[in-house]
C-alpha positions in Angstrom: -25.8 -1.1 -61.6 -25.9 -4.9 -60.3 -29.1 -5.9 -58.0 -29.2 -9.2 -56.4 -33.0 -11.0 -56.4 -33.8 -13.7 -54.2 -36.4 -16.3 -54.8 -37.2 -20.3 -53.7 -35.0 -22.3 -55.4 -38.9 -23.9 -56.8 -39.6 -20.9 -58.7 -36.2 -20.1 -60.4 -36.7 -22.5 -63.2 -39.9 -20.7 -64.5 -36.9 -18.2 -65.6 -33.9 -20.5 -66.9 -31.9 -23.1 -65.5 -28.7 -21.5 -64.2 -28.4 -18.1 -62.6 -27.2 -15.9 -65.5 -30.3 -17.3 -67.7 -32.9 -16.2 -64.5 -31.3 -13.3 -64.5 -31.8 -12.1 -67.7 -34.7 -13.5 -67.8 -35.7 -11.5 -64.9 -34.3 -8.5 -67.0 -36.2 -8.9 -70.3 -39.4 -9.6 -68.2 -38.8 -5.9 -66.1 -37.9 -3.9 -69.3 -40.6 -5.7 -70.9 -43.7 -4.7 -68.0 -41.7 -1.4 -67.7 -42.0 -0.3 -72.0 -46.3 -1.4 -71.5 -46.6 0.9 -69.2 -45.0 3.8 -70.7 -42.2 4.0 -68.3 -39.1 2.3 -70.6 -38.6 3.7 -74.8 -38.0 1.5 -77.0 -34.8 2.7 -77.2 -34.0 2.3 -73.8 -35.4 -1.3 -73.3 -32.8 -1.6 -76.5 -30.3 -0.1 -74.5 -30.9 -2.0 -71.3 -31.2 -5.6 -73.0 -28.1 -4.5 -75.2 -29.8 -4.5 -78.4 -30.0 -2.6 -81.5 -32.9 -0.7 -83.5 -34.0 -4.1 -85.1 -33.0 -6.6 -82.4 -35.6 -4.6 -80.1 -37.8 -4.7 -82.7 -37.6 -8.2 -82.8 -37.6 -9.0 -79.1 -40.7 -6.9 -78.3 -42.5 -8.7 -81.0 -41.4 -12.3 -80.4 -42.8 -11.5 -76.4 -46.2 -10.3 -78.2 -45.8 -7.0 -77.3 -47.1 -4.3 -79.3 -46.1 -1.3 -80.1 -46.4 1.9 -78.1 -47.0 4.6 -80.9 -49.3 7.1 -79.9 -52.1 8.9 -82.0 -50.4 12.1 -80.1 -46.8 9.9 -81.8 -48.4 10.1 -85.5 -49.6 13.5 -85.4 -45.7 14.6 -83.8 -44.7 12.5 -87.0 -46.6 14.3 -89.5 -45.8 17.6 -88.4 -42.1 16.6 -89.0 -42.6 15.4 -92.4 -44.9 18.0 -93.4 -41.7 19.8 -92.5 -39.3 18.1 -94.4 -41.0 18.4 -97.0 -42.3 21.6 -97.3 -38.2 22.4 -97.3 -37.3 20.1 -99.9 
């Protein structure tokens, strides 16, 4: 999906200095706000930015953002494992 966003020529170069950089600027900033709030995976902020496992990994921590893992996530993870290896 393409999306056009307007805004005062003044406030583009908070974002980049020619259009392409804004926009992706504007992008990383959305999937960014969008994985905080629980709305966005890391896989799909990955997905949206075109990045892999690690690259996300990366991206989310060069921004300072931290991440979203769950003490409901740790106790899904253990159950798993405790799985695993009550097979092996």
């Amino acid at each position: 999906m393409q999306f056009t966003v307007e805004m005062p020529d003044q406030c583009a170069p908070q974002w980049g200095d020619t259009p392409d950089a804004v926009g992706r600027h504007v992008l990383e900033d959305a999937a960014i706000e969008r994985y905080r709030e629980g709305r966005l995976s890391h896989r799909q902020v990955g997905d949206l930015l075109g990045l892999d496992y690690w690259q996300t990994e990366a991206f989310l921590k060069q921004r300072g953002v931290p991440l979203n893992y769950s003490p409901a996530d740790l106790d899904a993870d253990r159950a798993t494992l405790d799985k695993i290896l009550a097979g092996s």
